[in-house]
N, C-alpha and C positions, 0 to 999 in steps of 0.2 A: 651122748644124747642122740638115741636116735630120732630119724624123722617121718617114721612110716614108711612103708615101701612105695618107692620111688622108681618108675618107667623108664622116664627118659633124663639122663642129667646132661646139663649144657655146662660149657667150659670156657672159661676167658682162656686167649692167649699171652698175650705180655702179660709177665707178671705172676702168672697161674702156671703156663705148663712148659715156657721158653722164657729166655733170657738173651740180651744182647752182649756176645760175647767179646769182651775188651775191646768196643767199639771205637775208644782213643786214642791205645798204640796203634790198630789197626790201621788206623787212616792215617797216623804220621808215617807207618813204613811203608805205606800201600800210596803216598804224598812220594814220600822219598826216592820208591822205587820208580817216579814219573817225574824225578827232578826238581822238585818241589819242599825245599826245607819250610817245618813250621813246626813249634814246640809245641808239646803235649799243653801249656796251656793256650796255644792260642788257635789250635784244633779243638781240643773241649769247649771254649767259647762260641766258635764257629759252629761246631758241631750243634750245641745246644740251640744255637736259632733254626737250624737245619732242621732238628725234631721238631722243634715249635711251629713251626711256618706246614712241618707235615701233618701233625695232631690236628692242625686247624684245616688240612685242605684231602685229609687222604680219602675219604666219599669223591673224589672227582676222578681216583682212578678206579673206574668201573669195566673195563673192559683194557686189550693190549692196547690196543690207540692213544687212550688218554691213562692208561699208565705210565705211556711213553712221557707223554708232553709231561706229568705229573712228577715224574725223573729228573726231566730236564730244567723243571721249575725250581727242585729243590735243590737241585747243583748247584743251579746258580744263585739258588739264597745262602748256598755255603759256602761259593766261591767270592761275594761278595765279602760276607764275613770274615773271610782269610784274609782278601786284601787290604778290606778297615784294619785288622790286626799287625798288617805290617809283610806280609805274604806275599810273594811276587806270582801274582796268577791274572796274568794279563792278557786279551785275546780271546780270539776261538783255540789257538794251543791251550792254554789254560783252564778254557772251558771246559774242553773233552779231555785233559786230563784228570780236573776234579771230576767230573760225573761218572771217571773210572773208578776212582779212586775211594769213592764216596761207597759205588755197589759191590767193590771187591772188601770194603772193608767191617758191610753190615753183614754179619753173620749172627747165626742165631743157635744157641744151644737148648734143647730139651733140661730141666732140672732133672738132676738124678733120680730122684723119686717117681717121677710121672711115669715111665714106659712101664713099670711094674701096678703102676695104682690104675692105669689106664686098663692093663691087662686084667686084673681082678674086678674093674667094676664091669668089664665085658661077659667076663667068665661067668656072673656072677646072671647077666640076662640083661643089662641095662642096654638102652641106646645113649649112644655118645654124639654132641654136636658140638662142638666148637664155635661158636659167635664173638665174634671181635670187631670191635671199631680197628677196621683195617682195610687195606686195598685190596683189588683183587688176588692179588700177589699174596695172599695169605695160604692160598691152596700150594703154591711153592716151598712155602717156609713148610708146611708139614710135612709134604714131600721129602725137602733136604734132612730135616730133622728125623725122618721116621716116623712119625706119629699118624701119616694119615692112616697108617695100615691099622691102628689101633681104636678109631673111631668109625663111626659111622656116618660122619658127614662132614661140611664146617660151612657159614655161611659169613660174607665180611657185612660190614656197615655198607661199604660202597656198594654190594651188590644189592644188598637189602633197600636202599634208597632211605633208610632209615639207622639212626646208630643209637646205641645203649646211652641213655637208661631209657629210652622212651621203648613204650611195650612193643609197638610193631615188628623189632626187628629178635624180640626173644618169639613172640610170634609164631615167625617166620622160620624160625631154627625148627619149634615143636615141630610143623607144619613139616618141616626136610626130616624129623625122624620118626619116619614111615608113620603116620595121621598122629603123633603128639600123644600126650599121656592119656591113656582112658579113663573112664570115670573111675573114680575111687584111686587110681594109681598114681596121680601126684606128678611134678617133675620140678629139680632140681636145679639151681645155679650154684655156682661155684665161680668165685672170682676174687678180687683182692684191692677192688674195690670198692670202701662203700658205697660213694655216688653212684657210680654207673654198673655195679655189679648187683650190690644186694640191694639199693634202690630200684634199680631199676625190675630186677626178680622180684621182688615185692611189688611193685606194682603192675605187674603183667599175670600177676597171680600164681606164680610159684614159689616154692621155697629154697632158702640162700645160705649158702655157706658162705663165711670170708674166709679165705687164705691169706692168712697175714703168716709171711716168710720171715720178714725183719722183727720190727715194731709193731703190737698191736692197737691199731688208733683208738683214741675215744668215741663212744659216740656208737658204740655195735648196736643195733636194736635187739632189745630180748627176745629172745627165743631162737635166733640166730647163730647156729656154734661158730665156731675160731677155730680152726687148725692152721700146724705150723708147713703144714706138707701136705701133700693129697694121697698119704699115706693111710691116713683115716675117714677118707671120702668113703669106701666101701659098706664100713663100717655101720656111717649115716642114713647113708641111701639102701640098708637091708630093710 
């Protein structure tokens, strides 16, 4: 189904074009390698409030400074959890082991499909943004990954002062590629989640793909396609 030709398409990251790569062995051997035994379940636990505590606060790192302190916050929501778990991480030693251990161990992988589907919608004349409820440290993850070469911009929540679904910060993406869609030429989200992707694109007035990878949820709004890959983004956005 196609969607009209489409200018500009914007792109979530977690989820949509990266993945966190074995983020619970990583930190048991990246724990280990600092002296620090803990089982993969009780790093996965730890870990899980670690994301939580960051989904809820990562708009505060906007700039290096308070990425820093934003770092140091989440360490030590995970070194906490370690030691409720039975984890011997005691101290400032303890400390500044996990908050090694923590950023040696989030790595991020591009999906397979993306640097090809990324390259065809470029090919093809579109502008590419990237928009993510993320810190500013999101311009790094593209970097490591490759992909910023592949886009034409990316803009986080944090920097935006505003995060998805609320329309400001899809916005703000059009606005970074080069003046947004013109008249009649439409512009696109893609993302993978309802709430905050295709609600939120719907409500700022453009049009939404879901990328559902796994499972596809209930609940899609009509007229909305589903792909399993952004293998068939091109396709949509001709």
């Amino acid at each position: 189904m196609a969607l009209g030709r489409v200018a500009v398409v914007t792109l979530d990251a977690l989820g949509t074009l990266v993945e966190l790569d074995r983020p619970v062995p990583r930190l048991v051997a990246e724990l280990r390698d600092r002296g620090i035994e803990a089982s993969e379940a009780q790093a996965s636990a730890a870990l899980g409030e670690e994301i939580a505590y960051y989904r809820a606060h990562h708009d505060l790192g906007a700039d290096a400074a308070s990425l820093e302190l934003l770092r140091v916050r989440c360490a030590e929501v995970l070194r906490v959890a370690l030691q409720r778990a039975g984890v011997g991480v005691r101290g400032d030693p303890g400390a500044a082991a996990v908050r090694a251990a923590l950023l040696a161990a989030l790595r991020f992988r591009a999906f397979d499909d993306v640097p090809a589907a990324l390259a065809e919608l470029r090919a093809a004349g579109h502008r590419l943004v990237v928009v993510s409820n993320w810190d500013v440290s999101l311009h790094d993850m593209l970097r490591t990954t490759g992909l910023d070469a592949l886009v034409d911009g990316a803009i986080s929540s944090a920097e935006a002062g505003a995060r998805k679904p609320t329309p400001a910060i899809f916005r703000q993406a059009l606005a970074l590629a080069a003046g947004g869609a013109g008249a009649g030429d439409g512009a696109l989200h893609a993302g993978d989640s309802l709430a905050l992707d295709v609600a939120g694109a719907l409500g700022a007035g453009m049009r939404a793909v879901l990328v559902a990878r796994a499972v596809v949820p209930e609940g899609v709004p009509g007229g909305v396609p589903v792909v399993r890959s952004l293998a068939g983004l091109a396709a949509l956005a001709a």
